[in-house]
N, C-alpha and C positions, 0 to 999 in steps of 0.2 A: 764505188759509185760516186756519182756528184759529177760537178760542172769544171770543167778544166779551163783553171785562169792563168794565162801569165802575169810575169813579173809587172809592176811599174804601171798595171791599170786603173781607169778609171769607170766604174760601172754604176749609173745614174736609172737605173731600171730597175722590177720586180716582175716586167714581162716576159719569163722564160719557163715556161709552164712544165718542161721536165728537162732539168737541168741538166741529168743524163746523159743530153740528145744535145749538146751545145757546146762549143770551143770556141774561149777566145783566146787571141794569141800574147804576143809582148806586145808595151806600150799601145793598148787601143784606150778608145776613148768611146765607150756606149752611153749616149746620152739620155736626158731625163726619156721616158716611156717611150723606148723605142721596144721593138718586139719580136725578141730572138724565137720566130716559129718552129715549132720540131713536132708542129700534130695539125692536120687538115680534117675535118669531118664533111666525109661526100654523102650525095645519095644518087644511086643509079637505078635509076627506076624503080623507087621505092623500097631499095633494098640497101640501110647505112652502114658509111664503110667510116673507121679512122685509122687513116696510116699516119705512121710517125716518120721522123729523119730528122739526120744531124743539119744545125746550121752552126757554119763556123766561119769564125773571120778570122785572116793572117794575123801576121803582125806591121806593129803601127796600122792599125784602120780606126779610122774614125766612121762612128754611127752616128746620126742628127737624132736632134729630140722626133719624137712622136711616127717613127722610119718602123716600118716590118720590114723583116727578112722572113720570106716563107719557107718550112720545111725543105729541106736538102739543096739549100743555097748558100755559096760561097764566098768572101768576100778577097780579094785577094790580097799580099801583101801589100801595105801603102794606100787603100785604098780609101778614097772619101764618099758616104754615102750622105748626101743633104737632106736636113729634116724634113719632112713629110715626105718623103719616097718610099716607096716599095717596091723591094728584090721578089721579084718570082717566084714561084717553084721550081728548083730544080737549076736556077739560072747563076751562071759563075760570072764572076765580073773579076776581069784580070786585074794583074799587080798594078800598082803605081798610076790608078784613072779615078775620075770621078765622076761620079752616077747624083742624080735629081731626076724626078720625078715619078708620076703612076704610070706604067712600069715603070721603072729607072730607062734614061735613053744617058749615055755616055756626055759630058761636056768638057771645055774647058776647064782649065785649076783657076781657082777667083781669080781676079787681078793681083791680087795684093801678096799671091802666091807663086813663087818661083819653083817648081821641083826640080832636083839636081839629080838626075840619075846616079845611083848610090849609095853607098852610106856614109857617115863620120864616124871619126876613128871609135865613140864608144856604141858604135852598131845601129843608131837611128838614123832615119829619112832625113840625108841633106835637102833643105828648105830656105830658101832665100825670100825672106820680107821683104816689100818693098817699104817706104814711106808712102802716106796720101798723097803727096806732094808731086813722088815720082810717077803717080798714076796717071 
């Protein structure tokens, strides 16, 4: 039992309520209170339900501060989720894009971020900086 971490992470949270139920992969980055969900509590017509599910993120994904990811949602490899968003229930966000907002809606990579389709030779997300200057 326990929470499955890769290598090389950085995890800035206490919001994983059964750790169980959660995967993160190589090189992510979960930021301060963000909140890896793996339990919903319903009520349908007066009758309470909690189901549980895994949330997992690829590898290289970065999570923003104060971000849910709700039960049985996915993040894909490479992917950027911006601080105060929220991944759905149930909702996969493919490799290599980047998500902002309630829900998350797909946007550009900042300006200041180039992604290279790929990788470098010791396995992470080629990423080209720019300068402020080149912006």
């Amino acid at each position: 039992l326990g929470m499955r971490v890769g290598s090389n992470c950085f995890v800035d949270t206490i919001q994983i309520p059964e750790t169980d139920l959660a995967e993160i992969g190589d090189d992510c980055s979960i930021n301060a209170n963000a909140t890896l969900g793996t339990h919903v509590a319903e009520n349908h017509y007066t009758r309470n339900y909690i189901n549980f599910g895994r949330s997992v993120c690829g590898n290289r994904v970065t999570v923003g501060s104060n971000s849910v990811l709700a039960p049985t949602a996915s993040v894909g490899d490479g992917c950027t989720v911006a601080p105060n968003s929220g991944v759905s229930l149930g909702e996969s966000l493919p490799p290599m894009t980047h998500w902002s907002g309630i829900p998350v809606e797909r946007v550009k990579a900042p300006p200041i971020m180039n992604v290279v389709n790929g990788t470098n030779a010791a396995g992470a997300a080629a990423v080209e900086m720019k300068s402020v200057a080149q912006l």
